[in-house]
C-alpha positions in Angstrom: 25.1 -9.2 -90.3 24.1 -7.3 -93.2 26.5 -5.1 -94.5 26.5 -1.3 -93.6 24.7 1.0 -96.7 22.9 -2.3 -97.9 19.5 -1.7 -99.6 17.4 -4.7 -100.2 14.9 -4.6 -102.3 12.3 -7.3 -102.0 8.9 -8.0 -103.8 5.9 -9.6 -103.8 6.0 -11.0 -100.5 8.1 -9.0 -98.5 6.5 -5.8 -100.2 7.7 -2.9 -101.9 11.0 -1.2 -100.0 13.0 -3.1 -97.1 15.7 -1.2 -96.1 18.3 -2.5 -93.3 19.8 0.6 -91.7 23.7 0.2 -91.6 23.8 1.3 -88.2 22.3 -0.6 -85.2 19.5 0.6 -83.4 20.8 -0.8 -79.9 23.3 -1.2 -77.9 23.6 -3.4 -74.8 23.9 -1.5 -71.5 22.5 -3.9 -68.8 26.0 -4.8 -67.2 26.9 -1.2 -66.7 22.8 0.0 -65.5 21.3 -2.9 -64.1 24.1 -6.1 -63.2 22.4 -9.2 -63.0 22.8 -9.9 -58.9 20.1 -11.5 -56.7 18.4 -7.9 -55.6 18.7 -5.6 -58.8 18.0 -7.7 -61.5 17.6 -11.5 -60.2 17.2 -14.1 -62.7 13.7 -15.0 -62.7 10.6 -15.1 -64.7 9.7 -11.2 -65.3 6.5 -10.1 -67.7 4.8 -7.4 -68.3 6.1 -3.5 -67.3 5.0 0.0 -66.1 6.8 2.9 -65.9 5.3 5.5 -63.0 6.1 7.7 -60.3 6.8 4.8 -57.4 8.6 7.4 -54.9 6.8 10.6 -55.2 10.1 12.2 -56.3 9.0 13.1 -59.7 11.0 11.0 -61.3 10.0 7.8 -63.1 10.6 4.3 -62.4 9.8 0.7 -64.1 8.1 -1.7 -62.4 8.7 -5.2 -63.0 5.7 -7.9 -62.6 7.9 -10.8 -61.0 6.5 -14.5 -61.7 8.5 -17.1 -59.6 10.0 -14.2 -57.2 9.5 -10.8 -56.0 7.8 -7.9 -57.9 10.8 -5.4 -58.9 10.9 -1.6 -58.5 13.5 0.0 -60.7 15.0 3.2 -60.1 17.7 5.3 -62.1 20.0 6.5 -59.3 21.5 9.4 -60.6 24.6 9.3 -58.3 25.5 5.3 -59.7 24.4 6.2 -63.2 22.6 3.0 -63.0 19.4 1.2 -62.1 18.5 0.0 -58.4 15.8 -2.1 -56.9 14.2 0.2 -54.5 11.4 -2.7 -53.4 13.6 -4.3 -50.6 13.3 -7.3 -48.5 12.7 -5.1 -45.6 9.3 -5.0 -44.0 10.3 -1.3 -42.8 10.2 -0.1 -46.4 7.7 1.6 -47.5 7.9 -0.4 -51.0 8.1 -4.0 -49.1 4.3 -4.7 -49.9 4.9 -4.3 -53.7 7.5 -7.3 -53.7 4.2 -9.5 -53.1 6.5 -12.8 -53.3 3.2 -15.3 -52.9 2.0 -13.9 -56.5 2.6 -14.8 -59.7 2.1 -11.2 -61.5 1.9 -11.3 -65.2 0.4 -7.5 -65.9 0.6 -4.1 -64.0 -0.7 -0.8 -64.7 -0.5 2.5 -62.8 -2.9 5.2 -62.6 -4.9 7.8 -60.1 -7.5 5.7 -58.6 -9.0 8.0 -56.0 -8.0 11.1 -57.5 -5.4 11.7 -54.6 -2.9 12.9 -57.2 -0.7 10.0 -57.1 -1.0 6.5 -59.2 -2.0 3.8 -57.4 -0.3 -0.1 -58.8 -2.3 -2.8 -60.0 -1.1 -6.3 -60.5 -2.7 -8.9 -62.3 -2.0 -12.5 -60.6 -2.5 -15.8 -62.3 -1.0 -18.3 -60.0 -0.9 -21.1 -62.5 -4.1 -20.8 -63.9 -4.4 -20.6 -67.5 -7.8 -19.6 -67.6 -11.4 -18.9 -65.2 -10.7 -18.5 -62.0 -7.3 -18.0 -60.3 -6.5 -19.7 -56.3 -4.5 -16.0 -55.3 -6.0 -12.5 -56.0 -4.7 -9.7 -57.8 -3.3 -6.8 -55.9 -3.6 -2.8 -55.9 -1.9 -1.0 -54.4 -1.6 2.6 -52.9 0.6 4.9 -50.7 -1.2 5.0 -47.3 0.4 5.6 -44.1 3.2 5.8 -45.2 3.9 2.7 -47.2 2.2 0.8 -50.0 -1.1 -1.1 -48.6 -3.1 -3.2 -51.0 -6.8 -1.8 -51.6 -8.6 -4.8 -52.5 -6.9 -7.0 -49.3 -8.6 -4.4 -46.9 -12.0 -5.9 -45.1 -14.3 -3.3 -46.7 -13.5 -4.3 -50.3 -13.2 -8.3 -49.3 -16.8 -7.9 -48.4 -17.3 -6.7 -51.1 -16.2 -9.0 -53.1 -14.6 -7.4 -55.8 -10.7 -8.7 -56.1 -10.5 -10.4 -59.3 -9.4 -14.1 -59.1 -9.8 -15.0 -62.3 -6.7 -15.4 -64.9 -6.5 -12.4 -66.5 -3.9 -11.7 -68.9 -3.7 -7.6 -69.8 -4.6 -4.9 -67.7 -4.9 -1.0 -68.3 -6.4 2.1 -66.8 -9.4 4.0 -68.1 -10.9 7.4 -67.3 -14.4 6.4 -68.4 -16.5 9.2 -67.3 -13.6 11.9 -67.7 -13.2 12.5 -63.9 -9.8 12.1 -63.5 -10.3 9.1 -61.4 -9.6 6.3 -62.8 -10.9 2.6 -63.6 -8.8 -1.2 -63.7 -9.8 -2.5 -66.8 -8.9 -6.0 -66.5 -8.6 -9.0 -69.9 -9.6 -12.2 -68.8 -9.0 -15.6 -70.2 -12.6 -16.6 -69.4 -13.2 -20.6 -69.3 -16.4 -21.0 -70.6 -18.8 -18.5 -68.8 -16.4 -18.2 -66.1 -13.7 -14.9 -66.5 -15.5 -11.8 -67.9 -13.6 -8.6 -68.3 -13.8 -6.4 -65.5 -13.7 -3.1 -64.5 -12.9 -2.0 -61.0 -12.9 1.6 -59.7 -13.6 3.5 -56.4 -17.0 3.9 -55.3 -17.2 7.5 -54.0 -20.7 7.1 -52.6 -18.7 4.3 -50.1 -15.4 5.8 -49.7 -13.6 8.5 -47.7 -10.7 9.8 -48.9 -9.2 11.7 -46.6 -9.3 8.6 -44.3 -7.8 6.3 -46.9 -11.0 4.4 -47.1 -11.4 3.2 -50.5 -14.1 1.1 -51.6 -13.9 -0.5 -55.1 -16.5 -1.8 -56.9 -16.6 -3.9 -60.6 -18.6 -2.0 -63.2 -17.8 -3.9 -66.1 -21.7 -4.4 -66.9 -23.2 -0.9 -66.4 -20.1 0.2 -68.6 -20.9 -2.5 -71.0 -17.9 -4.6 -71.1 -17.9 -7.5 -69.2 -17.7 -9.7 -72.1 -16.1 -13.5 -72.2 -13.1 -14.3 -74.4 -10.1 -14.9 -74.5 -8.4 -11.9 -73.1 -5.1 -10.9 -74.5 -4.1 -7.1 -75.0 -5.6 -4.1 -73.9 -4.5 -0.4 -75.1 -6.5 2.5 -73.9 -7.1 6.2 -75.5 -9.2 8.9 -77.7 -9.6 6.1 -81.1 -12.6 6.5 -82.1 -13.6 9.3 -79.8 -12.2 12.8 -80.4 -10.8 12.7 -76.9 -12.9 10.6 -74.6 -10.9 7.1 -73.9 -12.1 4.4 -75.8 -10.8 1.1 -75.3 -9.2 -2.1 -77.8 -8.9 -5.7 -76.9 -6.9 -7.4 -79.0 -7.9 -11.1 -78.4 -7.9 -15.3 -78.5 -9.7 -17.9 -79.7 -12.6 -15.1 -80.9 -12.8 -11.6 -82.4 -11.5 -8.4 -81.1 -12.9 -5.7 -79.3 -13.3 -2.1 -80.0 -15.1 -0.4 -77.3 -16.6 2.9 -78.2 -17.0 5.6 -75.3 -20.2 7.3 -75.2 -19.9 10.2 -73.2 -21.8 8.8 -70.5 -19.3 6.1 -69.1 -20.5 3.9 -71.0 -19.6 1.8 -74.4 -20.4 0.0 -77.5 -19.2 -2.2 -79.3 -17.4 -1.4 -82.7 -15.5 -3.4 -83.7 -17.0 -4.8 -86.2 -18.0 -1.9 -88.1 -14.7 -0.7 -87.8 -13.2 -4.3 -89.3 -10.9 -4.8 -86.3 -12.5 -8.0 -85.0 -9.3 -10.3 -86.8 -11.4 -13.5 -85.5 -9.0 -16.1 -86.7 -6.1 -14.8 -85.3 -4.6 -14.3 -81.5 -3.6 -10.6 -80.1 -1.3 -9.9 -78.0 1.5 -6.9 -77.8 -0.5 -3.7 -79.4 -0.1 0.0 -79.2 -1.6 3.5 -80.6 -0.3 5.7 -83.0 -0.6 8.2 -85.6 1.5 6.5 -88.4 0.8 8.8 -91.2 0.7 12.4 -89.5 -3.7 12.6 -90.2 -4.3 13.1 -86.5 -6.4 10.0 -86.3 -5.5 7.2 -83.9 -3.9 4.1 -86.0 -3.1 0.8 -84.1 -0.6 -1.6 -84.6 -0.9 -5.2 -83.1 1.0 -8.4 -83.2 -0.7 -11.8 -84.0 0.7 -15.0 -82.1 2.5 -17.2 -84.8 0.4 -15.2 -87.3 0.5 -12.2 -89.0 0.8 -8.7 -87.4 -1.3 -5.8 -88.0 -0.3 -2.0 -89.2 -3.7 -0.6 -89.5 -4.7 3.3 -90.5 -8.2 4.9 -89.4 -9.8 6.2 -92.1 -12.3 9.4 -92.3 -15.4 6.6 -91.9 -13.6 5.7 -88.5 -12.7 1.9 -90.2 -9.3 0.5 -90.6 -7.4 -1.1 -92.9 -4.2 -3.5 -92.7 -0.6 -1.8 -94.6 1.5 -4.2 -93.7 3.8 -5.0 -95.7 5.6 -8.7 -95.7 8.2 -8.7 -93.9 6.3 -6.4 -91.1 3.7 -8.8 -91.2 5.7 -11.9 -90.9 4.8 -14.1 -88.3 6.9 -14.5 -85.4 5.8 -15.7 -81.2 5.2 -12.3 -80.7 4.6 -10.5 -77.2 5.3 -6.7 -76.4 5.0 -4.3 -79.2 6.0 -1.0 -78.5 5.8 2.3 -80.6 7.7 5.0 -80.2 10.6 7.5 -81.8 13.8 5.9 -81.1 16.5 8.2 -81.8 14.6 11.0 -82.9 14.3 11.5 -86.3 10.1 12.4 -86.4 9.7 9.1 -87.7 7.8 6.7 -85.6 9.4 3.3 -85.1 7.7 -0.5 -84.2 9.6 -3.0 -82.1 8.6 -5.9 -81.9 9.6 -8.2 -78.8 9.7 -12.3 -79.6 9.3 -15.1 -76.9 12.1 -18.4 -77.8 10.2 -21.0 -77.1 11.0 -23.1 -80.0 14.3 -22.1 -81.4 15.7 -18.9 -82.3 12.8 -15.8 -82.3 14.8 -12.2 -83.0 13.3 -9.8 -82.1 12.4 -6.9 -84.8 12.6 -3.1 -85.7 10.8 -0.9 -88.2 10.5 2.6 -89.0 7.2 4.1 -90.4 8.2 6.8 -92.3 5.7 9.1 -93.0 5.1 10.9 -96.8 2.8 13.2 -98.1 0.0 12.1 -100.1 0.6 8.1 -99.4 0.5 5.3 -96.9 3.9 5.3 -94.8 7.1 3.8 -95.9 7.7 0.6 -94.0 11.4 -0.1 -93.4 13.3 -2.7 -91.1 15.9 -1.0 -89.1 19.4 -3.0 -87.8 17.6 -3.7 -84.3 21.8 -4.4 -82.9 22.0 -6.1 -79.5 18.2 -6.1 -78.8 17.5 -8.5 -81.2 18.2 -11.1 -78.6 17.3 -14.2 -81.0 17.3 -16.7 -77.7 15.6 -14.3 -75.5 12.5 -15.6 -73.3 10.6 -11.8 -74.2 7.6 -11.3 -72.1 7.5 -7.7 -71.6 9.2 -4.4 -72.5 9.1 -1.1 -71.6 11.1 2.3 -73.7 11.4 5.5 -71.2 14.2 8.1 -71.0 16.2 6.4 -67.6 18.7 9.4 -67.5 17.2 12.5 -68.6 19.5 12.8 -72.0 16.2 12.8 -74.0 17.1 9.1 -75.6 14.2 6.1 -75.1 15.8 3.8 -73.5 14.5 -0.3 -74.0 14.3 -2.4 -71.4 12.9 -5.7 -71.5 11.3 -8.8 -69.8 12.1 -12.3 -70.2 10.5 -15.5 -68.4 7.8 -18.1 -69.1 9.9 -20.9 -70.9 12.9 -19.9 -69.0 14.9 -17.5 -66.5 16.7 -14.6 -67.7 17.7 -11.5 -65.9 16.2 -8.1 -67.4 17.8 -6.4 -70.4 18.6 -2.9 -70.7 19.2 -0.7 -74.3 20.6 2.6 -74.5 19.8 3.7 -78.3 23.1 4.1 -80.4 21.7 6.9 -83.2 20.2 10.1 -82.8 21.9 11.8 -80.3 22.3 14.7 -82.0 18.6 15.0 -83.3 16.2 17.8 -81.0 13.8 16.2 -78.6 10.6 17.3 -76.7 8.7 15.3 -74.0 5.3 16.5 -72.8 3.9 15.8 -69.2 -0.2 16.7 -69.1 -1.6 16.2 -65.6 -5.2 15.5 -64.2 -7.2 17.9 -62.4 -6.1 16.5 -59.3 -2.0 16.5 -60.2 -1.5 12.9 -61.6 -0.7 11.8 -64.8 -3.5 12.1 -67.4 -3.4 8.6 -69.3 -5.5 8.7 -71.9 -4.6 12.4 -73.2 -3.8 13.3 -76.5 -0.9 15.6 -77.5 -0.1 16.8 -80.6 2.9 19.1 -81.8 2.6 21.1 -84.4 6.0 22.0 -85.8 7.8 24.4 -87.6 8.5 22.5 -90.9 7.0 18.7 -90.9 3.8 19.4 -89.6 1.4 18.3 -86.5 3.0 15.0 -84.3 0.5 13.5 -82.3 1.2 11.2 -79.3 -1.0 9.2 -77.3 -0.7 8.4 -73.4 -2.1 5.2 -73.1 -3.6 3.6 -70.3 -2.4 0.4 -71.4 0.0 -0.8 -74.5 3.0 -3.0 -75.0 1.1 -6.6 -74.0 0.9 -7.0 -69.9 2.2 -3.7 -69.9 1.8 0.1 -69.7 4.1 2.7 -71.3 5.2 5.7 -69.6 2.7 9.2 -69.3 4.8 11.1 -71.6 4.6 12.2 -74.8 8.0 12.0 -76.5 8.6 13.8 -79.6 11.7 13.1 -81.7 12.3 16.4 -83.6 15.3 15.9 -86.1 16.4 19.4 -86.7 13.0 20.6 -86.3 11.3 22.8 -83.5 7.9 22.8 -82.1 6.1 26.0 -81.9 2.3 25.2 -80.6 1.7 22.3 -78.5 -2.3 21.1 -78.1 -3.5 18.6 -75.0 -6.8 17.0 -74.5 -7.6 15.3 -71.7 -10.4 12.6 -71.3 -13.0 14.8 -70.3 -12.8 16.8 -73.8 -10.8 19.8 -72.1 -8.2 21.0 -74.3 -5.2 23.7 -74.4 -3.2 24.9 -76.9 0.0 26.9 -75.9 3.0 28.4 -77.7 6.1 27.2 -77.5 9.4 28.7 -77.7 12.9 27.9 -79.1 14.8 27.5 -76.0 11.7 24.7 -75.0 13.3 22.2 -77.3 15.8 19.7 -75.9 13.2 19.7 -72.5 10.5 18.4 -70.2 7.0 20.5 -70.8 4.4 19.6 -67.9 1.0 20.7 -69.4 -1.3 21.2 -66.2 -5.0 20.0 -66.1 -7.1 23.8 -67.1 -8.4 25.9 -65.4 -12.2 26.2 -66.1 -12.6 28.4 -69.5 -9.2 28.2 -70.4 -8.7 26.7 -73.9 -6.2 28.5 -75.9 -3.1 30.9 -74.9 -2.1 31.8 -78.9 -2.2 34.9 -80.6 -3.5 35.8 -84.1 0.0 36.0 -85.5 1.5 32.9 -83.5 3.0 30.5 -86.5 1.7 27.2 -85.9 3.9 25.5 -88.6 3.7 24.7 -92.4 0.5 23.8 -93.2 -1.4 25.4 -90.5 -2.6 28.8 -89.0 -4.3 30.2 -85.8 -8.4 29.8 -86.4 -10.6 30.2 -83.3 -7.5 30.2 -81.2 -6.6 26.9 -82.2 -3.9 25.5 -84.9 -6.0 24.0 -87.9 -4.9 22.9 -91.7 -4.7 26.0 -94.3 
């Protein structure tokens, strides 16, 4: 246990400044919000997480991708002050289907499918196969008559032939052409020319909404990326693109992928040029980011057993690696997740270890940002979540109880049973906070916007709603901004279409959820010439932009 106000300053390998925080970032929670019992939180083999809107309350909730048992839905019930399974053993529930007991789910993503305004659930099955093709198909799900019915089980779409049964590992949702309709984008672990990525979406030409008749259909080829490798992580957002969603494999045995959206719904391949591809090493958790406050998208990825990645986009859209030593060492990684902890504008870096061979702790950095230089790398007192003999495999940070605090939870399984952990953060709590909720055209949660919030003193904050992240996992469709003692006074969205909105925002919005609808058509910009976007920026053309 180090010692609190130690500062430990370590060269040459481990960098320039490591600095321990005296405090811990964690504090165990699960027997007080989620009990380990045989219908909350059994102990099973759990991966990868989404957080969505299961119930249509508004509210969000984690799904759990259950391995040897049931799928898990878990809701905060504000009454118990805790989390409950809502997926029951009950055929009469309307969450039953989602259990899906005869797979072996590894990934889920949520997103707007059909444009209905609510996210349909995708799970990604393995069912013991490592790699090609799978013996039990994955599963999507959406709210239809009254209950959850899985999509790709009904008769149109088995004719079709279009439910993936290969042994993929990530999956993430992607609006390609800007629609608000989404696409599966699915990583497989091909086996020899058996396993390419896919890409499923609805087929309007074939479908009928209002009759619940969906027919899906892979487009992985005319989008251009039904490649073969050795699928590992998938994140999804505007990288290289000013808004458009572009899309990043992080991958085994082979180089990465950076997938460049055209415009058109289609995509090339960057990687390359953009010196992600990392050939020698094997992806898996990865997230987006702006680390250094530039408004460009950054990504940070972990290696298995090899080093892990920091990277900054540069003004010729390439990348290059700031890790510093102890960041980069290597560890069994699985989820990585980015996000502000407790608050204090600085973005921090978990990163979630699998036990498989002794001890594996899981890790914490801040990023600090400064002006005029890379960021400040420092390793933060992770406290209770560093569970050194956890089995990770997924993770998920959302704010369970509306007090405007991430809280962690996370997924262990693989190499052994363990029941689901749950973190409430232990600093912060007195730091301002603002979370931003943009919507699609048709009312459902626009993955793959961008939001950034320009504040009063530090600047512009941007966020990224991903379509994927973590590793088998998808973060929640909100942008959370930890504000210190700061304010925001302009918020700007852009969706995936390359609509955009600026709005002002006013002291009394701080400490609150904004909801940012899709707008309407030739709407951009509700400032005014003297609206104070912050230092370092003014009102130009209706939007905020550097002095």
């Amino acid at each position: 246990m180090w010692a609190p106000g130690v500062l430990l300053l370590l060269g040459g390998l481990f960098g320039p400044c490591l600095s321990l925080s005296s405090e811990p970032m964690f504090q165990v929670v699960t027997q007080t919000m989620l009990p380990p019992d045989s219908l909350h939180n059994p102990t099973q083999l759990n991966y990868g997480m989404a957080v969505t809107d299961v119930d249509g309350d508004g509210d969000l909730e984690v799904v759990v991708a259950g391995y040897n048992g049931p799928n898990l839905v878990l809701k905060y019930d504000q009454t118990q002050k805790r989390l409950v399974n809502i997926a029951v053993d009950d055929i009469s529930s309307p969450f039953y289907n989602l259990r899906d007991r005869e797979g072996n789910a590894i990934g889920v993503t949520a997103c707007d499918v059909d444009g209905d305004g609510r996210e349909e659930i995708y799970f990604l099955n393995t069912n013991n196969a490592f790699s090609g093709r799978a013996t039990y198909s994955d599963k999507l799900f959406k709210f239809r008559n009254g209950r959850f019915e899985d999509l790709l089980g009904d008769e149109l779409n088995v004719r079709r032939g279009v439910a993936n049964g290969m042994a993929g590992r990530s999956v993430a949702c992607v609006d390609r052409k800007g629609t608000g309709r989404y696409s599966i984008y699915v990583s497989n672990y091909a086996s020899g020319r058996v396993g390419a990525h896919a890409l499923l979406e609805m087929d309007e030409t074939a479908s009928d909404i209002t009759k619940g008749v969906i027919a899906l259909s892979d487009v992985a080829a005319e989008a251009g990326v039904n490649k073969l490798t050795g699928g590992r992580g998938v994140v999804v957002g505007p990288i290289l693109s000013p808004a458009r969603s572009d899309v990043f494999c992080d991958n085994e045995n082979g180089p990465n992928f950076l997938f460049k959206n055209n415009g058109d719904g289609t995509f090339v391949e960057m990687a390359r040029h953009a010196g992600l591809e990392d050939r020698y090493q094997h992806g898996r958790g990865v997230a987006l980011a702006d680390f250094n406050g530039d408004g460009k998208t950054d990504i940070v990825y972990g290696n298995w057993n090899g080093e892990h990645r920091l990277l900054l986009q540069g003004s010729d859209s390439t990348f290059r690696n700031i890790a510093t030593g102890r960041f980069a060492a290597a560890s069994p990684i699985r989820t990585v997740i980015a996000a502000d902890f407790d608050n204090d504008q600085q973005l921090d870096v978990f990163f979630n270890n699998i036990a498989y061979r002794g001890s594996a702790p899981n890790r914490l950095f801040r990023v600090e940002r400064r002006a005029g230089a890379d960021p400040l790398i420092q390793e933060l007192n992770v406290g209770d979540a560093a569970e050194p003999q956890g089995r990770g495999t997924g993770g998920a940070a959302t704010d369970l109880d509306g007090d405007g605090q991430l809280d962690l939870l996370l997924a262990h399984g693989e190499s052994a049973r363990q029941p689901i952990s749950v973190y409430k953060v232990a600093q912060g709590s007195s730091n301002r906070w603002l979370r931003v909720v943009p919507r699609t055209r048709y009312g459902a949660f626009a993955r793959g916007a961008k939001v950034t919030a320009f504040t009063r003193r530090s600047g512009a904050h941007t966020r990224i709603i991903d379509g994927g992240s973590g590793y088998l996992c998808e973060m929640e469709p909100v942008a959370h901004f930890g504000l210190g003692g700061d304010e925001v006074t302009v918020l700007e969205v852009s969706w995936p279409d390359g609509s955009s909105v600026t709005r002002t925002l006013q002291s009394g919005e701080m400490n609150s959820v904004v909801e940012v609808a899709f707008p309407r058509k030739g709407e951009t910009s509700l400032l005014s010439n003297d609206t104070q976007c912050g230092s370092g920026f003014a009102v130009k053309s209706g939007r905020c932009a550097g002095l």
